[in-house]
C-alpha positions in Angstrom: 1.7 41.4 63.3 2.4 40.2 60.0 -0.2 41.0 57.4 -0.1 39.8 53.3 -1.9 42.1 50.4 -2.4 40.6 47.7 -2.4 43.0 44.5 -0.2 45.4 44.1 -2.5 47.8 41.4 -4.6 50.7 42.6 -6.2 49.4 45.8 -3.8 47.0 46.9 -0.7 49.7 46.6 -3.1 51.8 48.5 -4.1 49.4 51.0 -0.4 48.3 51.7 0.1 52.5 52.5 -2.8 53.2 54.8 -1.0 49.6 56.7 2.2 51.2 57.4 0.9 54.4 58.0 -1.6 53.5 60.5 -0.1 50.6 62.3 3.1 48.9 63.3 2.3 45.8 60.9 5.2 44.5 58.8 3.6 44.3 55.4 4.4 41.6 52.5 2.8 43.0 49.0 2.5 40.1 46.6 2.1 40.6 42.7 3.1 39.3 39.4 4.7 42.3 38.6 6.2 43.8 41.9 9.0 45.8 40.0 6.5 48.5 39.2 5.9 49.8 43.1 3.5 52.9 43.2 5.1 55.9 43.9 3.3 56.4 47.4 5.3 52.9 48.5 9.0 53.3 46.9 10.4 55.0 50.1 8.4 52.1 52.5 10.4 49.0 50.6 12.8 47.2 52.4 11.5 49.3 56.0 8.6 47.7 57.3 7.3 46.9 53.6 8.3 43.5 51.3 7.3 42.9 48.1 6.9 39.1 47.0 6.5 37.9 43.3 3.1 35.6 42.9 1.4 34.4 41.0 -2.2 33.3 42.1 -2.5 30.7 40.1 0.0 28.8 42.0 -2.1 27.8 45.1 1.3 26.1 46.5 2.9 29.3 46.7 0.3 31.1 47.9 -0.4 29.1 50.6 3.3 29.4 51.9 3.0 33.2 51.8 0.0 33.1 53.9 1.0 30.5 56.6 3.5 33.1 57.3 1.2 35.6 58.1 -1.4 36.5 60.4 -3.6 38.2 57.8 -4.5 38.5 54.0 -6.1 41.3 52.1 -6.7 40.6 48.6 -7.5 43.6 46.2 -7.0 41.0 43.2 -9.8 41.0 40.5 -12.7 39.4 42.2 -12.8 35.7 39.9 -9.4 35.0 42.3 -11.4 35.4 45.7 -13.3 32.1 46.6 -9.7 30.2 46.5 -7.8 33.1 48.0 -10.4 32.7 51.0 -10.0 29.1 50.7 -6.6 29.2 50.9 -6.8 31.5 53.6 -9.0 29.2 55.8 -6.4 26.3 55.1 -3.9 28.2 56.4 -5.4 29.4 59.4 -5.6 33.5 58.9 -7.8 36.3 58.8 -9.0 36.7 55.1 -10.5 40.4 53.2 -11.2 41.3 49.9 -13.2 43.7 48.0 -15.6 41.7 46.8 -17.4 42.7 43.5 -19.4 39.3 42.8 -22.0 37.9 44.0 -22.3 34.7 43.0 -18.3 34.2 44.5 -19.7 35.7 47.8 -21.9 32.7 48.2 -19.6 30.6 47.1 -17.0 32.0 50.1 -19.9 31.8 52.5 -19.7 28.0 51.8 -16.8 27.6 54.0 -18.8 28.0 56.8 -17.9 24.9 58.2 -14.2 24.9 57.1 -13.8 27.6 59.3 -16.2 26.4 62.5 -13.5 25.9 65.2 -11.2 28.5 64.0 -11.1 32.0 65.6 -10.3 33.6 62.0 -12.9 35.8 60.4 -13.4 35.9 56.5 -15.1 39.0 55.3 -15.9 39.3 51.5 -17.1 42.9 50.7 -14.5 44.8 52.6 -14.3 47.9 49.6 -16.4 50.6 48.7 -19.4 49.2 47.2 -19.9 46.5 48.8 -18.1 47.3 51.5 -18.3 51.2 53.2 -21.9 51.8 51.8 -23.6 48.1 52.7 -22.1 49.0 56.2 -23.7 52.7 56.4 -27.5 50.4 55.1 -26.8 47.8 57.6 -26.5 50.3 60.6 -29.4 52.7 59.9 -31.7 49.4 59.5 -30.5 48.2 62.9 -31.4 52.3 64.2 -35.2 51.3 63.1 -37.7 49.4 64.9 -39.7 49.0 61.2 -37.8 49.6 58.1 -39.5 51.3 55.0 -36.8 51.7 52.4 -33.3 52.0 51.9 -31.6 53.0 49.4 -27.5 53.3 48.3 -25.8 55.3 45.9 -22.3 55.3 45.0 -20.1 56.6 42.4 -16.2 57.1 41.9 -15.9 60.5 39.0 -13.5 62.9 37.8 -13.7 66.2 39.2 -13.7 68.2 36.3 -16.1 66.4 34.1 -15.1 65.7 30.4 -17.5 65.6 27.3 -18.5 63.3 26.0 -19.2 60.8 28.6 -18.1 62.6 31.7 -16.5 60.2 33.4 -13.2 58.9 33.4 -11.3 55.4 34.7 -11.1 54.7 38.1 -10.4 51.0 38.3 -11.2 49.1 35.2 -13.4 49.8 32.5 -14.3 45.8 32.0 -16.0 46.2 35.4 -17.8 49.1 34.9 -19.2 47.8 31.6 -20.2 43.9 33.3 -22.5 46.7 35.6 -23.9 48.7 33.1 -25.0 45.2 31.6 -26.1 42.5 33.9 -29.6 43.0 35.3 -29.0 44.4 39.5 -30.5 42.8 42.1 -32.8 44.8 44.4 -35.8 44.2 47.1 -39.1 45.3 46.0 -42.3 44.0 48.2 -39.8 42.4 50.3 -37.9 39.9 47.9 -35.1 39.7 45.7 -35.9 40.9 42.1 -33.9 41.9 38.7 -34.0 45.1 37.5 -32.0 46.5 34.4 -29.0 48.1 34.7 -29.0 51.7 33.5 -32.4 51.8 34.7 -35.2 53.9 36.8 -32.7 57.3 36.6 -33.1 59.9 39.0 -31.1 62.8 40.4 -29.7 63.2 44.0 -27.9 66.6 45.1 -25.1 66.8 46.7 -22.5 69.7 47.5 -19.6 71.0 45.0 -17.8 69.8 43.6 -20.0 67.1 42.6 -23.6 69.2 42.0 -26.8 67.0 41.1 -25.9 63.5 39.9 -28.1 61.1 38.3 -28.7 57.6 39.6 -29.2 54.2 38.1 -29.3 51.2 38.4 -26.3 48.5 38.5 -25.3 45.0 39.4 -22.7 44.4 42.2 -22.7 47.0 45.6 -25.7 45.7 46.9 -24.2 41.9 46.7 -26.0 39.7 49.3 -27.9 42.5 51.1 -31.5 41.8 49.3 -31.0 37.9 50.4 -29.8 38.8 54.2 -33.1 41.8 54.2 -36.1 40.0 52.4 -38.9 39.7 54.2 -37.4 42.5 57.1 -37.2 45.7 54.5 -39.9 46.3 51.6 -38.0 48.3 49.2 -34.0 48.1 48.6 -32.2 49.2 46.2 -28.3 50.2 44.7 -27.7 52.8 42.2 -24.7 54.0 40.8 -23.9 57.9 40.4 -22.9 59.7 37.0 -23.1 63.1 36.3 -26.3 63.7 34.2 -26.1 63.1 30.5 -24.3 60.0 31.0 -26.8 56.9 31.2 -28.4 58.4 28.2 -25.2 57.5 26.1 -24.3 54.9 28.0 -27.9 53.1 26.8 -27.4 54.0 23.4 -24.2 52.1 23.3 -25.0 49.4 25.1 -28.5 49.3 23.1 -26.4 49.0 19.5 -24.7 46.0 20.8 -21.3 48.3 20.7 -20.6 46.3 24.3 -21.7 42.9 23.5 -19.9 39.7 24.6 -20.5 37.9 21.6 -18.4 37.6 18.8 -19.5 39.2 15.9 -17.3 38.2 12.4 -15.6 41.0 10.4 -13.0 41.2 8.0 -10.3 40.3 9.4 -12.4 37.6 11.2 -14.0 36.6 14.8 -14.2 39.8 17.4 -15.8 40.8 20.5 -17.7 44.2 20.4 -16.6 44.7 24.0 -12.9 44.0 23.5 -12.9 46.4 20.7 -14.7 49.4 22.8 -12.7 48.7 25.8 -9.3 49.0 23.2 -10.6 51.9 21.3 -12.4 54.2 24.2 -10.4 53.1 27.3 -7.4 54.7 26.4 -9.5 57.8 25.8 -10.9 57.7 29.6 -7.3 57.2 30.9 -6.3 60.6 32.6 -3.4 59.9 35.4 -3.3 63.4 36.5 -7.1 63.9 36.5 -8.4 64.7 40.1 -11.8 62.3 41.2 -14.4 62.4 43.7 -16.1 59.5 45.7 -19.8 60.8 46.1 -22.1 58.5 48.6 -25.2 58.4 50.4 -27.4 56.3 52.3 -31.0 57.0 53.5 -32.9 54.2 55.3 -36.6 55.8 56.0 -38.6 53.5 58.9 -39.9 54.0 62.3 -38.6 53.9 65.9 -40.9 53.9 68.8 -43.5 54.8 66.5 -42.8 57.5 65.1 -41.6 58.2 61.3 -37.6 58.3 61.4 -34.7 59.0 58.6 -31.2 58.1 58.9 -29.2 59.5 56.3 -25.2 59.2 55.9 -23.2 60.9 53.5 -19.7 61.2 52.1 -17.8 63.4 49.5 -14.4 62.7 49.3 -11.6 63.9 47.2 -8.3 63.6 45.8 -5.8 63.1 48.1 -3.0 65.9 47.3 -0.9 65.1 50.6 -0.3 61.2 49.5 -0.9 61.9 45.7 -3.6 59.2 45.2 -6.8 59.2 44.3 -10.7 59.6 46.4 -11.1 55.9 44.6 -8.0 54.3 45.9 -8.5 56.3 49.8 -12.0 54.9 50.2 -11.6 51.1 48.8 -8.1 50.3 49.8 -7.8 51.9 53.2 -11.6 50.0 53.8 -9.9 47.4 53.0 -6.5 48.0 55.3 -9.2 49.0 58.0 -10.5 45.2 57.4 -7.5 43.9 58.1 -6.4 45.7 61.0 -9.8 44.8 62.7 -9.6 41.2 62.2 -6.0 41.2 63.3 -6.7 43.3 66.6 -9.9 40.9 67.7 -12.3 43.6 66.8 -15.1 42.4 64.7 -18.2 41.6 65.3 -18.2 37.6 65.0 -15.1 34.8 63.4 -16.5 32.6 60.7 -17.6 33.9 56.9 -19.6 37.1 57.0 -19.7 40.4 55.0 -18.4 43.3 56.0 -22.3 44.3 57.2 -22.3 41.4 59.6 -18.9 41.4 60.3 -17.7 44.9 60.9 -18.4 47.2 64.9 -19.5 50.3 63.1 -18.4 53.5 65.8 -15.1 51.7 65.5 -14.9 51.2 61.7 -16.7 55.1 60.7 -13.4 56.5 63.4 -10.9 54.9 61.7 -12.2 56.0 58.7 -12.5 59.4 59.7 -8.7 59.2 60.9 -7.9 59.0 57.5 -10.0 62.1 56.7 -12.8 60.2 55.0 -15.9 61.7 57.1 -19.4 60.5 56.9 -21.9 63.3 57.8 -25.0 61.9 59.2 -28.6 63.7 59.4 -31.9 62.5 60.3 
């Protein structure tokens, strides 16, 4: 079993790890910069682990790489995923990534037919959110006879909180800003609708070290869920989780056009308001040794047999002392390696294009993540 990661930041290094850890898979990590190994993966190289320079731009290359192996997981930033799944599908392998957009998640779901006759699966949404949490929805829907509501709520945050926003980098700021400014998409009265981001705040509870968090809403872990559920579930809906004080600032700065995407002319001549706040705050949310948290829950309220029902499934996961890496990294790249390892060993649900909610068994998928010490808790 031969199986290509592609990415070798945060969640690819971590993926790659969870891969040798957890199987006997000889494991090819492709990057443009593959002389900067994490730490976790220095002692695996030139074991069962090889490193490959790419660049994925050069569709040639990549291709070669991939015929070559039975798998690819691609933790790349999302814009690269349509022709990495393309690519993939040429080639004749399983395909993962994490997902992230939409609009490229429809476009992957386009190679339907390029794939009809192949027994490969290609699985967009394979991270955290989308990915583990559209998984958790997807199951407690299927545990109802009539569906009410369901609702997700994710966030990635620093242990110990630090004024004045509270929150510090877990994978890239650019992203986290696109969320807190493109409108989410949510079901309400059974269809797709926009909401604003930063929007409709509210607090959920869970236990230290997190405390009460507030909610809001954000583009991006719900992806194609409200399209797959309208007409079958009334009221769905994503929300991302901060601690409290956050959204209020957040709002403010988004609201003075301090995040804008428009160039704006100033002395020293044409600039983007986002470029500059991403240069002059990022390096301020940058804390290497900080600890995080991955806080989660799902609750899907319905009915079975008649009766009222709740299915609720949570997660609080930290830091990772043992391995040295971070909540973030354990619960988006081993999803991903988890992805991989599934397609390779025949166990998902169906070949073809599907997201992880169609795609992925769940008992099998919620064990293996529990192998890895990442336990859901589940209540009615």
């Amino acid at each position: 079993m031969r199986i290509l990661v592609l990415g070798g930041g945060l969640q690819g290094s971590a993926c790659a790890l969870d891969l040798l850890r957890n199987s006997e898979a000889a494991v090819t990590l492709a990057d443009a910069r593959v002389e900067t190994l994490a730490p976790s993966l220095r002692s695996e190289k030139g074991k069962r682990l090889q490193t490959v320079k790419l660049d994925a731009r050069d569709h040639t290359a990549v291709l070669e790489l991939m015929a070559s192996h039975d798998a690819a997981a691609s933790a790349l930033p999302y814009y690269f995923n349509y022709d990495m799944a393309r690519l993939a599908v040429e080639a004749g392998i399983h395909y993962a990534d994490l997902g992230g957009n939409t609009e490229i998640v429809r476009q992957q779901e386009g190679l339907s037919e390029a794939v009809e006759g192949k027994k490969i699966s290609v699985m967009p949404d394979c991270g955290l959110a989308p990915g583990l949490v559209n998984i958790l929805a997807a199951e407690g829907i299927r545990r109802m006879d009539t569906v009410e509501s369901v609702k997700l709520y994710v966030g990635g945050l620093p242990q110990e909180p630090q004024p004045p926003l509270n929150y510090h980098i877990v994978y890239s700021l650019e992203g986290v800003l696109d969320y807190y400014t493109t409108p989410s998409w949510i079901i309400r009265d059974g269809k797709p609708v926009e909401v604003e981001a930063l929007s409709e705040l509210e607090l959920v509870d869970f236990p230290q070290p997190a405390g009460s968090l507030e909610a809001f809403h954000t583009a991006g872990g719900i992806s194609t869920m409200p399209w797959t559920f309208q007409d079958r579930v009334p009221v769905m809906e994503y929300k991302t989780l901060r601690y409290p004080g956050h959204v209020e600032i957040m709002r403010a700065i988004r609201d003075l056009g301090l995040i804008d995407t428009d160039p704006v002319v100033v002395e020293a001549g044409e600039v983007r308001p986002r470029d500059l706040f991403v240069a002059v705050v990022g390096p301020k949310l940058r804390n290497p040794e900080a600890r995080d948290l991955v806080a989660l829950k799902v609750i899907v309220r319905g009915a079975k047999a008649d009766r009222p029902k709740q299915v609720a499934f949570e997660l609080l996961d930290l830091y990772d002392e043992e391995l040295g890496i971070s909540a973030m990294m354990r619960t988006t790249g081993f999803s991903l390696a988890i992805t991989s390892l599934m397609q390779v060993g025949a166990r998902v649900t169906r070949y073809g294009v599907a997201p992880a909610y169609e795609g992925m068994p769940f008992e099998p998928y919620v064990m293996a993540l529990a192998k890895r010490g990442i336990n859901i808790s589940e209540s009615d």
